[in-house]
C-alpha positions as CSV (number, residue, x, y, z in Angstrom):
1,X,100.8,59.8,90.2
2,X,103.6,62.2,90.5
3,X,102.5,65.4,93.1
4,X,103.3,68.6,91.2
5,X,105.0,71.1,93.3
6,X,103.8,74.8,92.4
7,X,106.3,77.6,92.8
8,X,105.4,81.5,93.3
9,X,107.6,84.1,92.0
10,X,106.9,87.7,90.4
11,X,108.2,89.2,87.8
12,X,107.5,91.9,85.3
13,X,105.8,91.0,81.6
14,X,108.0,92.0,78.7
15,X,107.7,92.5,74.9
16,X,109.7,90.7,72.8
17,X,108.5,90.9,69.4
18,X,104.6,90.9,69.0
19,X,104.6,88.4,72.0
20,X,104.8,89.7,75.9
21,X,107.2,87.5,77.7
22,X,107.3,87.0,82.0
23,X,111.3,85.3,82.7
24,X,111.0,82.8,85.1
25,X,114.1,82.8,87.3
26,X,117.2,80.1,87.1
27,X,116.6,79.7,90.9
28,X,113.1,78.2,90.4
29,X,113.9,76.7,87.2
30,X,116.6,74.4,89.0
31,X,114.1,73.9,91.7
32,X,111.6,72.5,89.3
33,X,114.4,70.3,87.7
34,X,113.3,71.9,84.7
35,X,115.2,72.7,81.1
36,X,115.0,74.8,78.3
37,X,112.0,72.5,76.2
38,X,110.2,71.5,78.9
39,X,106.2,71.6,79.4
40,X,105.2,74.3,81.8
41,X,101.4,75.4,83.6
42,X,101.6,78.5,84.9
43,X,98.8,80.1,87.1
44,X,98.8,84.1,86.1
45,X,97.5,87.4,87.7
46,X,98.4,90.5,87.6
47,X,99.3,92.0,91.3
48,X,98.2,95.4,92.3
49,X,99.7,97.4,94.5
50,X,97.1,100.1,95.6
51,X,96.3,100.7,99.2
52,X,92.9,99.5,100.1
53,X,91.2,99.0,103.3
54,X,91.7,95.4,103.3
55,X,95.1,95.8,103.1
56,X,95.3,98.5,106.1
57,X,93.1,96.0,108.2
58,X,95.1,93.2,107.6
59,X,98.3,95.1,108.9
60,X,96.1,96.1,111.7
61,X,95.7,92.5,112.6
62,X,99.2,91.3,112.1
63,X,100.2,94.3,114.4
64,X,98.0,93.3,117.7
65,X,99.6,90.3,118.0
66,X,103.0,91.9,118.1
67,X,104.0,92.8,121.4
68,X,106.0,95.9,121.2
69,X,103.2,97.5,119.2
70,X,100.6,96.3,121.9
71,X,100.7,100.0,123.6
72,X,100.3,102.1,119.7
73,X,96.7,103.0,118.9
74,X,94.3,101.5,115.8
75,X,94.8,105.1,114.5
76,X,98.9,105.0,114.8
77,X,99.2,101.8,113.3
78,X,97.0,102.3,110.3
79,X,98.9,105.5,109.7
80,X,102.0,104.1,110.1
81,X,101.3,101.3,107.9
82,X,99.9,103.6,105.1
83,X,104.0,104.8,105.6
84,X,105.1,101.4,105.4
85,X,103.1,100.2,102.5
86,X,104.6,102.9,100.4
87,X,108.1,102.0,101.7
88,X,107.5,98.2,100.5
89,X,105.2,99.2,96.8
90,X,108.0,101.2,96.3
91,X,111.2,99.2,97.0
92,X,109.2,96.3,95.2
93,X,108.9,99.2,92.0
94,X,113.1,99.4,92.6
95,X,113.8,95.6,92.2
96,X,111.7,95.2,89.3
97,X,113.3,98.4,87.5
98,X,117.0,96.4,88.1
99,X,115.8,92.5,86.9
100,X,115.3,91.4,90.3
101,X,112.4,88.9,91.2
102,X,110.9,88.2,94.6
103,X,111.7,85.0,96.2
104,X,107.7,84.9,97.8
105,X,109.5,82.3,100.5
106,X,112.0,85.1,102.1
107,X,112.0,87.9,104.0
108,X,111.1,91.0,102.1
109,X,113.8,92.7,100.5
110,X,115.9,89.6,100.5
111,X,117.3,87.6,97.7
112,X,118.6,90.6,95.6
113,X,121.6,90.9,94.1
114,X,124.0,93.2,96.3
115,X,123.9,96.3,93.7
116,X,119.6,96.4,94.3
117,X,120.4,95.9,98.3
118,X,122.5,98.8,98.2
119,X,120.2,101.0,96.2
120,X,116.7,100.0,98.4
121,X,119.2,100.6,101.8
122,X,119.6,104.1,100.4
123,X,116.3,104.7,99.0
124,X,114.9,103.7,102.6
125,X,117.4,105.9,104.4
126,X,116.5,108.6,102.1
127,X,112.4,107.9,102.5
128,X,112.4,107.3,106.2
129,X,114.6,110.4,106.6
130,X,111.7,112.5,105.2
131,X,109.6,110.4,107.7
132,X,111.3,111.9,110.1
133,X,111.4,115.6,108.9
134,X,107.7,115.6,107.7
135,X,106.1,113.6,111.0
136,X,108.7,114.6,113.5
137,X,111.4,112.1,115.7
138,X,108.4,110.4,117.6
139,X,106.9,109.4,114.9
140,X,109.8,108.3,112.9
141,X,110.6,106.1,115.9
142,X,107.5,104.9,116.2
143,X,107.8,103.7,112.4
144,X,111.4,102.3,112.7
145,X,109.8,99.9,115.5
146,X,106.3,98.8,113.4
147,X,109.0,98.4,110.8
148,X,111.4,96.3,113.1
149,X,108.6,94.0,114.0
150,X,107.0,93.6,110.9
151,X,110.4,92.6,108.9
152,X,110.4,89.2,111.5
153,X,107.4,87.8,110.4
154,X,106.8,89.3,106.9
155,X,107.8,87.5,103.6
156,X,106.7,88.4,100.1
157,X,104.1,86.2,99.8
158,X,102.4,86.9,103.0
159,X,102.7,91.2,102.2
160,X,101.4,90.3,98.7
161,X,98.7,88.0,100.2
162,X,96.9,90.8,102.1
163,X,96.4,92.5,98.3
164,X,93.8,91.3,96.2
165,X,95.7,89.4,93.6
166,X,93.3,89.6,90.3
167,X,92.4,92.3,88.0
């Protein structure tokens, strides 16, 4: 028996015609070994991207074992993160609106082509600039560390994962 090997990637659905269409990207098409005739199974669901409690809890968690953020209280972090989730929902909303998909196996924000890089680097200097002129320099610092340490041990798949994932 051959194992199957099940890949994760997210794009947006389509129309084309009267059908809806989701593109599945060359880079996991060649790792499949697939081509253009081949049977596919897909598993679908659509992700949501609202900001739930689970989802604040879950950053909570991944933040107490993280050293430099061992001295910021529940209350800090869980606003912070509420700061960072809208970063990432939002960046996420920029690479879909240029074609891009998310490589669930890499850091977030990786795997884009240089064009979408540029444009989420300025969109985060321009969102984490307000940050800084709503919330004042200590907490924009505060943020640019939670930030720091949660972009080493975050991929896509592990920030989608802490989202409920069906409709």
């Amino acid at each position: 028996m051959v194992e199957q090997k099940w890949l994760m990637a997210t794009n947006a659905l389509v129309k084309q015609g009267n059908s809806f269409c989701v593109r599945i990207p060359k880079k996991v098409v060649v790792e499949m070994n697939a081509e253009e005739g081949d049977l596919i199974c897909m598993r679908v669901t659509k992700v949501k991207t609202e900001l739930n409690e689970q989802i604040l809890i879950t950053y909570l968690e991944k933040a107490r074992k993280i050293n430099a953020l061992k001295q910021f209280s529940d209350q800090k972090i869980m606003a912070l993160s509420v700061l960072a989730y809208k970063e990432g929902i939002m960046g996420i909303d920029l690479m879909k609106k240029q074609g891009n998909y998310l490589d669930m196996e890499k850091p977030v924000g990786t795997g884009v082509s240089k064009e979408c890089t540029d444009e989420i680097k300025a969109f985060q200097k321009k969102y984490r600039e307000t940050i800084r002129k709503e919330f004042g320099v200590m907490v924009y610092n505060d943020y640019l560390v939670l930030m720091k340490e949660f972009a080493k041990i975050s991929t896509v798949k592990q920030h989608l994962a802490s989202k409920p994932q069906t409709s």
